[in-house]
C-alpha positions in Angstrom: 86.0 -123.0 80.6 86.0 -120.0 82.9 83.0 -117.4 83.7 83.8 -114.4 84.8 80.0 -114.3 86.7 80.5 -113.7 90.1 78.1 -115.6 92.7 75.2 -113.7 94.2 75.3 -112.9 98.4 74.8 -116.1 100.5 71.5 -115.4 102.7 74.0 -115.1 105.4 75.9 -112.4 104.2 75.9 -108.7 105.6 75.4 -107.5 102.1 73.1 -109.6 101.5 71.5 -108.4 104.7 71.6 -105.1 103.9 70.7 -104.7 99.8 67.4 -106.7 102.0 67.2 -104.0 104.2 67.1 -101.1 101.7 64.5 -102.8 99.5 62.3 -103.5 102.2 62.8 -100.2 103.8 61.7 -98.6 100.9 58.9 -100.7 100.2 57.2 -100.3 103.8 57.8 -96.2 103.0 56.0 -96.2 99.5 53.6 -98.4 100.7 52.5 -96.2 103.8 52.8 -93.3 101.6 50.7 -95.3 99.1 48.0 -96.2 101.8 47.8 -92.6 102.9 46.7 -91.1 100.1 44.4 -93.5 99.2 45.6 -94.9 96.6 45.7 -98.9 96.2 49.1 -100.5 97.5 49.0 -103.2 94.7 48.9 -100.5 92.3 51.9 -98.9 93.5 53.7 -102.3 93.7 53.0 -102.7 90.3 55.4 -99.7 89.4 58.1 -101.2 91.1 57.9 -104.2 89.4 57.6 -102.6 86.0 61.3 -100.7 87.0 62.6 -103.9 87.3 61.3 -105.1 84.4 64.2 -102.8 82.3 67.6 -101.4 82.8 68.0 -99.1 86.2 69.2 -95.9 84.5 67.0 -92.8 85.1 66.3 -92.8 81.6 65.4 -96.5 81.5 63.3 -96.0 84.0 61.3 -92.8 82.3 60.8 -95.4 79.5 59.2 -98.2 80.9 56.8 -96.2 83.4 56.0 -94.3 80.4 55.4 -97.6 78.7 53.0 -98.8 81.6 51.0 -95.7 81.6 50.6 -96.6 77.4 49.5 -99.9 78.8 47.0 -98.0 80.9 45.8 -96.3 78.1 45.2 -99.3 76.0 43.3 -100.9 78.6 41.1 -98.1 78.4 40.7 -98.2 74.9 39.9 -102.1 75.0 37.5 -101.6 77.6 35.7 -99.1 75.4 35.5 -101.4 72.0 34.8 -104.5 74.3 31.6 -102.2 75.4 31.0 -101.0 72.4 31.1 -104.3 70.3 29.5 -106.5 73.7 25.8 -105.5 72.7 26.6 -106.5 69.0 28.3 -109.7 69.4 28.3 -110.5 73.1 31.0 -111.9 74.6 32.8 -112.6 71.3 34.0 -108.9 71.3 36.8 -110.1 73.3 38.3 -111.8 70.7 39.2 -109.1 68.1 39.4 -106.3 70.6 42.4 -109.0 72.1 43.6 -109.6 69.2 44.1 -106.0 68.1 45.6 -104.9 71.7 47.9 -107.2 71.5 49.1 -107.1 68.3 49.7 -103.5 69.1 51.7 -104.2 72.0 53.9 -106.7 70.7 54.8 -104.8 67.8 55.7 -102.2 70.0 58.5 -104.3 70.3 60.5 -102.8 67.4 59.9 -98.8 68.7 63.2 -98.6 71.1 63.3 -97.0 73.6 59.0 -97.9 74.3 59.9 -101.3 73.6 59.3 -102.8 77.1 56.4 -105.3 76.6 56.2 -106.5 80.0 55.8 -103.2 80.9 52.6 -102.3 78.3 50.9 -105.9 79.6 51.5 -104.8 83.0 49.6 -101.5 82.7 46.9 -103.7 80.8 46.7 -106.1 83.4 46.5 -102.8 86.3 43.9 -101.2 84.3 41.3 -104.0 84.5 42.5 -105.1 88.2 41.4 -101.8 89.2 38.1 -101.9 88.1 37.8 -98.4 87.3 35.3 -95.8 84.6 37.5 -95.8 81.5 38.6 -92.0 81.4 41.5 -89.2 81.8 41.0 -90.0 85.5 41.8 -93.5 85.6 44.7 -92.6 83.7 46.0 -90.4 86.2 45.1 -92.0 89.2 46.9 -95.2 88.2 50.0 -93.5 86.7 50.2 -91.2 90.3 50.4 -94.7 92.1 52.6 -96.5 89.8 54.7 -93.7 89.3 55.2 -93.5 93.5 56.0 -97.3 92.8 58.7 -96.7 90.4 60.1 -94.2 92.1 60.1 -96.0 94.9 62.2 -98.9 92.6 64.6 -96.8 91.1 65.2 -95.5 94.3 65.5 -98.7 95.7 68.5 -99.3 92.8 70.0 -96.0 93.5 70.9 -96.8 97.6 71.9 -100.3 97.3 74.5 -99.1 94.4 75.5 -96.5 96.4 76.4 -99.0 99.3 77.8 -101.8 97.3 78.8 -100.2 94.2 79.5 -102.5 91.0 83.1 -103.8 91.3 
């Protein structure tokens, strides 16, 4: 039996060398920019990652930052029935307010093209990391930061295609 996958760069390779190059080029660029306007480096990173997390068209990429900053939004929204339900039922409001996040999410699942899980957990995940008021600004803040960061993927993508393209 035959496969017709070809065999990723040795280290050693100049390729290799340079697909490094571009990413980390890149990276040290979004992160300054990041830094500079205040806004959290981990945050932006988290955008890059959540490119990745998908195909590497322009489209793809609209689809799962637009499913992160959903993630962000249910983050808020499970940080407002946690509160709400907290002086109720103490710390047992975790458990339905979980339960009902993430049954949303998963579901999710079936709506193509905001089907990217990994990308609604991440902006879940991002939301509480950043310890932030619940709000419209939270919202924005973390999809300006994330957005930089996939950007900053898809860009990332875009170069290292256009020096090696697909054979």
């Amino acid at each position: 039996m035959t496969s017709n996958i070809k065999p990723a760069s040795s280290p050693a390779s100049m390729r290799f060398t340079l697909l490094t190059l571009v990413a980390a080029l890149i990276a040290a660029v979004a992160a300054t920019t990041s830094a500079s306007l205040g806004w959290p480096v981990w945050a932006m990173f988290i955008g890059w990652v959540a490119f990745f997390t998908r195909g590497h068209s322009a489209r793809d990429a609209f689809y799962s930052y637009l499913c992160l900053v959903i993630g962000f939004t249910l983050g808020i929204g499970a940080a407002l029935a946690v509160a709400a339900l907290v002086p109720l039922i103490g710390p047992l409001a975790f458990g339905p307010v979980v339960f009902v996040v993430a049954m949303v999410v998963v579901s999710m699942r079936a709506l193509a093209p905001v089907n990217n899980v990994p990308a609604y957990f991440l902006g879940l995940i991002t939301f509480f990391a950043a310890h932030i008021e619940p709000g419209l600004l939270a919202v924005s803040e973390l999809a300006a930061v994330s957005g930089l960061g996939s950007i900053a993927g898809w860009t990332t993508h875009r170069l290292q295609t256009k020096i090696f393209p697909a054979s």
